[in-house]
N, C-alpha and C positions, 0 to 999 in steps of 0.2 A: 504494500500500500504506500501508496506516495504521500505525501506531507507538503499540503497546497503551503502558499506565499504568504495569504492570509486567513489567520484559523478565529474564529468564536468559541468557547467552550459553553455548552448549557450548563446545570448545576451538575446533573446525572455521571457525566464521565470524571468531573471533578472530585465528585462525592465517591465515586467508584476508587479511583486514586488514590485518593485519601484513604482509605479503606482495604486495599489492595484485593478488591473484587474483580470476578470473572471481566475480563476485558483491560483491565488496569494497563496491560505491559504496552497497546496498540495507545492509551493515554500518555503513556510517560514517553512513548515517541513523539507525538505531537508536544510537547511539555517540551523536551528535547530538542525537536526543531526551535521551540521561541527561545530558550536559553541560550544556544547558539548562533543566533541573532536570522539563523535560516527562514525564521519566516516573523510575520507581526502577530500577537496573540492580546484578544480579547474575551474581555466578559464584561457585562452589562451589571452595574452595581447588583440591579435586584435579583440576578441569577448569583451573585457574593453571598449579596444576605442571606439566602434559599443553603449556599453550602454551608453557611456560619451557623444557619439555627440545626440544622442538619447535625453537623458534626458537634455542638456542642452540647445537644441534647444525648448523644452515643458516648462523647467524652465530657467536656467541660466547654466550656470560653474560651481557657485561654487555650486550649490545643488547638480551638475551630483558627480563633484569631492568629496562633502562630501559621496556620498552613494559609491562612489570605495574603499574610504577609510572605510567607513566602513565594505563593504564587507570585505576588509582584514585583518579589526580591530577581525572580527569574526569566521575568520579562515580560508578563502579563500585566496588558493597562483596561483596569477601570473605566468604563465609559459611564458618564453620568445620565440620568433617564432624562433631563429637561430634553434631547431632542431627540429623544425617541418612541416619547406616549403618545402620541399619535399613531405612528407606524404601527406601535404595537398595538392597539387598541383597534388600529382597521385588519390586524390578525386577528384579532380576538371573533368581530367582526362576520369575515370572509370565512374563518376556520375553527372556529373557538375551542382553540386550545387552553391552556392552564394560564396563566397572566405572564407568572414567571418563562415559561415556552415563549411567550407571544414578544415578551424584550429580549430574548435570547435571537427571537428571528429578523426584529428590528432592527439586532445590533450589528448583526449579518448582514442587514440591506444598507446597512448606513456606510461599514468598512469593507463593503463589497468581498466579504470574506464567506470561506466555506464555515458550516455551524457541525460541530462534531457535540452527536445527539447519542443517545441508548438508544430503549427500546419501546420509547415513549410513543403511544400510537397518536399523539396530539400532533405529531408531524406528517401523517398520513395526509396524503394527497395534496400536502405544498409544495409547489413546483417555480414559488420565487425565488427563492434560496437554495443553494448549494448544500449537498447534505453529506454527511458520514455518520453510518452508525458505529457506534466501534462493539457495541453488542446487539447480538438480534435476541436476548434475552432476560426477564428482568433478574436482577439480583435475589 
């Protein structure tokens, strides 16, 4: 599998990561590539906060909070939602997926980047965004 230019993470493959679940190792390439400055990586604050409460509910705070920072210790930029609730809200809209999904595909229209997704079926039949699943099954 090749490793586009520009990547999106939803919360799924991060949390997966994090967690070192089924699919993780096809994550930490992608993760891989943005360390290496091989490609640009994004996440949309409110797919952050989705892996913060996520992981701090399974751990603590400060573990969720140490793996955010490290995400951006390693090259991944936070995009803030001011100009992407629209976008995401005409997902919501068009395909009414989860909220969180719907800025994960914003954030993918906005940096014209590929969105490395699970096995979420909220992505079913979006064909404006560039997709990879890195699993076709849920954890």
């Amino acid at each position: 599998m090749s490793v586009p230019e520009s990547i999106v993470f939803d919360a799924e493959p991060l949390v997966a990561h994090a967690d070192d679940e089924d699919g993780a190792n096809v994550v930490e390439e992608w993760l891989d590539a943005v360390a290496t400055d091989e490609s640009d990586g994004y996440v949309s604050y409110v797919n952050l906060s989705e892996v913060r409460y996520v992981l701090a509910r399974k751990y603590d705070r400060e573990a969720a909070d140490e793996y955010a920072r490290w995400l951006v210790d390693v090259g991944v930029t936070p995009v803030d939602v001011e100009s992407l609730w629209t976008t995401a809200s005409d997902y919501v809209l068009r395909h009414r997926p989860a909220l969180g999904d719907s800025f994960a595909l914003a954030t993918a229209e906005e940096k014209d980047a590929e969105l490395l997704v699970g096995a979420d079926d909220d992505y079913d039949g979006v064909t404006e965004v560039e997709m990879t699943r890195f699993r076709d099954e849920p954890a």
